[in-house]
C-alpha positions in Angstrom: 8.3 -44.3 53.4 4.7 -45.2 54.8 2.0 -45.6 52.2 -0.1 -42.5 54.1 3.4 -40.0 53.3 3.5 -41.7 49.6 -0.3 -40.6 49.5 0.5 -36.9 50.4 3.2 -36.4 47.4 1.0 -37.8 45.4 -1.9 -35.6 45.7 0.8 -32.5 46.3 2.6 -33.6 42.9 -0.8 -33.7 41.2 -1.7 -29.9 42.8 1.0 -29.1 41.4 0.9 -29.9 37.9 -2.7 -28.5 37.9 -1.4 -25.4 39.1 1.0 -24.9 36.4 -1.1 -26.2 33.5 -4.1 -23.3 34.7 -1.5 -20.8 34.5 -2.0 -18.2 31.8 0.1 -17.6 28.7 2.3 -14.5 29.3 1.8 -14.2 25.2 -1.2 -14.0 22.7 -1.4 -14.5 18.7 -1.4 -10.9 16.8 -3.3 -12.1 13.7 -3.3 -8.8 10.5 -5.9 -9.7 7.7 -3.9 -8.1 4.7 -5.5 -7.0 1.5 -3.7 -8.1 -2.2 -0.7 -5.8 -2.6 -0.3 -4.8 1.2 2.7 -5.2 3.6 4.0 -3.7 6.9 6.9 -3.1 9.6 5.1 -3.7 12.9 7.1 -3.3 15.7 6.2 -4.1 19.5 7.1 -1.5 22.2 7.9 -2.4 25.8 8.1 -0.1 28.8 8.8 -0.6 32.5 5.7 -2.5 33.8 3.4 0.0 36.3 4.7 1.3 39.9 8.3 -0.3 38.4 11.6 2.0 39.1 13.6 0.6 36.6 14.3 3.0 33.3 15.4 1.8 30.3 18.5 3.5 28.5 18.2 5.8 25.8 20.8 4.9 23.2 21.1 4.8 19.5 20.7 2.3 16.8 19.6 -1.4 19.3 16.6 -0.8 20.6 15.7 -3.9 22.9 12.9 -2.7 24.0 11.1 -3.0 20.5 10.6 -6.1 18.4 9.8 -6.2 15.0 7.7 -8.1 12.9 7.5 -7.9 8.9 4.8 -8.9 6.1 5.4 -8.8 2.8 3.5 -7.9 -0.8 1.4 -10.7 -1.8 -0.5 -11.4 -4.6 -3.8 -12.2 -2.9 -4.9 -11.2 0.6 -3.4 -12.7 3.3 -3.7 -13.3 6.9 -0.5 -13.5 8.8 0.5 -14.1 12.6 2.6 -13.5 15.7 2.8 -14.6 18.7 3.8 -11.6 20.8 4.8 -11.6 24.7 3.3 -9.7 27.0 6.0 -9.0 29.3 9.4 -8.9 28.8 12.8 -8.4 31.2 15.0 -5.7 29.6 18.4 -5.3 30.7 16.8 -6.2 34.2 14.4 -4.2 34.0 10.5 -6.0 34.0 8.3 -4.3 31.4 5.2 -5.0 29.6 4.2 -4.2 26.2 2.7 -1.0 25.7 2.0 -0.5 21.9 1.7 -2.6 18.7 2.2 0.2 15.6 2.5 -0.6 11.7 4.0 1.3 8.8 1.7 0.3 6.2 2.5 0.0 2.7 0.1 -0.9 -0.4 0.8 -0.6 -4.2 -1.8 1.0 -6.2 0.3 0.9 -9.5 3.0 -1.2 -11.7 5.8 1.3 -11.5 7.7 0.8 -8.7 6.7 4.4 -6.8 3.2 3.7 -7.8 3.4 2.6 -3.1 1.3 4.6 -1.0 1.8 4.0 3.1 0.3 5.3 5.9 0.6 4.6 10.3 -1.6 3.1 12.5 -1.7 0.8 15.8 -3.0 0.5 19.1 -2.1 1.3 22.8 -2.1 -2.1 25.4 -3.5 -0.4 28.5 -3.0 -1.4 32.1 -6.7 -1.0 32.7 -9.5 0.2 30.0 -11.5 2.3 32.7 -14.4 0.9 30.5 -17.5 -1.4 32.4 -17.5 -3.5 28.8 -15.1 -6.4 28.4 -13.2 -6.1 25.1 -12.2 -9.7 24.7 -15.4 -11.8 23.3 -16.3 -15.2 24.6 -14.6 -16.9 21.6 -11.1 -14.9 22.7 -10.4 -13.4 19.5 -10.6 -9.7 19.8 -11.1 -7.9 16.3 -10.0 -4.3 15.8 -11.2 -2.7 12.0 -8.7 0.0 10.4 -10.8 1.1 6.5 -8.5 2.0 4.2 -8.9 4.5 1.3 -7.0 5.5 -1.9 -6.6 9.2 -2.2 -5.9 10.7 -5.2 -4.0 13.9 -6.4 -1.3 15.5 -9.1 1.9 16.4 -8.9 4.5 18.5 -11.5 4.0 20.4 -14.7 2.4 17.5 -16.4 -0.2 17.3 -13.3 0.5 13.6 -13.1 -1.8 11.4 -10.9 -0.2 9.1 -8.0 -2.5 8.1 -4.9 -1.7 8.7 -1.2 -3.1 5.6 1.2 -5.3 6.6 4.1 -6.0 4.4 7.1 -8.4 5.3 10.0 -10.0 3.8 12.5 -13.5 2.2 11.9 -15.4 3.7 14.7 -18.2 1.0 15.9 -20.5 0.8 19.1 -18.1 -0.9 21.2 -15.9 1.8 23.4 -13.3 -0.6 23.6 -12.5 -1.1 19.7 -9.5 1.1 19.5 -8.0 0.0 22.8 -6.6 -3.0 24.2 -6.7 -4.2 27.7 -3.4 -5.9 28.8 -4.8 -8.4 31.3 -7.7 -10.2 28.4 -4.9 -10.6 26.1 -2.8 -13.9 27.4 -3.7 -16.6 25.8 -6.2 -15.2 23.5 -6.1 -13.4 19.5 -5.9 -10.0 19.1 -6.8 -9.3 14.8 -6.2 -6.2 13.2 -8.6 -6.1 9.9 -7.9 -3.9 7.1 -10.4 -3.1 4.6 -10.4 -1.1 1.7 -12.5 1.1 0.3 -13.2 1.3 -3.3 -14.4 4.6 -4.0 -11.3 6.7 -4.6 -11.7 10.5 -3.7 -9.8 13.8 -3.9 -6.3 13.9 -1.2 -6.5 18.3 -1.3 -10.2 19.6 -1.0 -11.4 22.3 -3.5 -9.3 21.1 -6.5 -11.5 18.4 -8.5 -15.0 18.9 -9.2 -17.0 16.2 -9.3 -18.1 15.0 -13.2 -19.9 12.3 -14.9 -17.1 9.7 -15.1 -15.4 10.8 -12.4 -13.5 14.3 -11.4 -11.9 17.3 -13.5 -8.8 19.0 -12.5 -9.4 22.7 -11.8 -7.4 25.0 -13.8 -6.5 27.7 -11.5 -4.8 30.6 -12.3 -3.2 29.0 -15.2 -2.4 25.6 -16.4 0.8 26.3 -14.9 -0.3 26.6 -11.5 0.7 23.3 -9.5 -1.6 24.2 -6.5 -4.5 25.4 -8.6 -7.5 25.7 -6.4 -11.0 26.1 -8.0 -11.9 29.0 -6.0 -15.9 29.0 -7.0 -14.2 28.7 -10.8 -16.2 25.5 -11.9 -15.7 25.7 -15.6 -12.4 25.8 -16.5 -10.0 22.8 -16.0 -7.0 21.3 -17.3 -6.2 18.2 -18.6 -4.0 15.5 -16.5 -1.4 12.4 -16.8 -2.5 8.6 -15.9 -0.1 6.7 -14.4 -0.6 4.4 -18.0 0.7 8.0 -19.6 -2.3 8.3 -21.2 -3.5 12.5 -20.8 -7.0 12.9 -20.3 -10.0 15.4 -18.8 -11.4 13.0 -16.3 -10.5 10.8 -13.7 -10.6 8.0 -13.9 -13.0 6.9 -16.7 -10.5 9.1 -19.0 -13.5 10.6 -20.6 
């Protein structure tokens, strides 16, 4: 072989490594910032990738076109991570993933139903529609879910237990509840929760506010369950803490 060929496979062979070393991830890292006491079943869902023919089957029980990730209770916050890929080839099919949804659970008590749980996730679009890139310059993308405690009674001892509540933290960015597909290899997509610490009424016109806290409307009688104030803001009823203790208002226990 002449030294001028040699040449040529060399600079082809370099080309060539350059070419596969620019080539983007077909994955990114999906980072959840957990508060103490939180956990989750995430699960990833895959469809057939745009102006593909391919269908999936339906079936029951396996369900390869999901994968799913776990976190569990923990002390302290947490941050935890997955690397996720964006595309996937099902039963020879090609798809791409599609949506990243939770079932969030949190404890809010000792006993072990003292768990309150709630859904939330995010569509991976094709294309946003949106001018604004979603993906900052430092390629980690941040999406905000707030979290409340919500708080109501249940049988003839009007016991309290809490419901959890997770919504969307609307900010100025369209783009903060939606994910674009084609930022995402390579990069960090982190879902925060944050909790609120005011606690407030799950069902409206049945506490009114007091100092200390709330009273329990009485309603038609004490044994009314439902018990709606109905303009009545005078008579209540006493309830149960989740300690046992019975008291007027929650939750100083005044």
């Amino acid at each position: 072989m002449s030294k001028r060929w040699f040449g040529v496979l060399i600079v082809l062979g370099v080309a060539g490594l350059a070419g596969c070393a620019g080539k983007p991830d077909d994955s990114f890292t999906l980072e959840v910032d957990l508060p103490a006491e939180f956990r989750f079943i995430g699960a990833a869902y895959y469809g057939p990738a745009t102006r593909q023919t391919c269908t999936l089957p339906r079936r029951r029980g396996k369900r390869p076109e999901r994968k799913i990730f776990i976190a569990r209770y923990k002390p302290v916050a947490e941050r935890v991570s997955f690397e996720l890929p964006l595309t996937e080839v099902i039963e020879g099919c090609p798809t791409v993933l599609r949506s990243v949804e939770f079932d969030i659970y949190a404890k809010w008590g000792k006993r072990d139903t003292d768990v309150g749980g709630d859904l939330t996730g995010f569509p991976i679009l094709d294309d946003s529609g949106a001018d604004e890139s979603g993906m900052p310059v430092t390629g980690i993308q941040e999406l905000h879910r707030q979290c409340q405690w919500l708080f109501r009674t249940v049988g003839p001892q009007h016991a309290i237990v809490k419901i959890l509540r997770c919504r969307f933290l609307n900010t100025a960015s369209p783009l903060s509840g939606f994910v674009q597909r084609d930022q995402l290899p390579g990069k960090t997509l982190r879902m925060v929760l944050d909790v609120i610490g005011k606690e407030e009424p799950a069902v409206g016109d049945n506490w009114v506010v007091v100092p200390g806290g709330w009273r329990r409307c009485r309603g038609r009688s004490f044994e009314d369950l439902d018990a709606f104030c109905n303009g009545n803001t005078s008579d209540f009823k006493p309830i149960k803490m989740p300690d046992g203790r019975v008291c007027d208002v929650y939750p100083s226990c005044k």
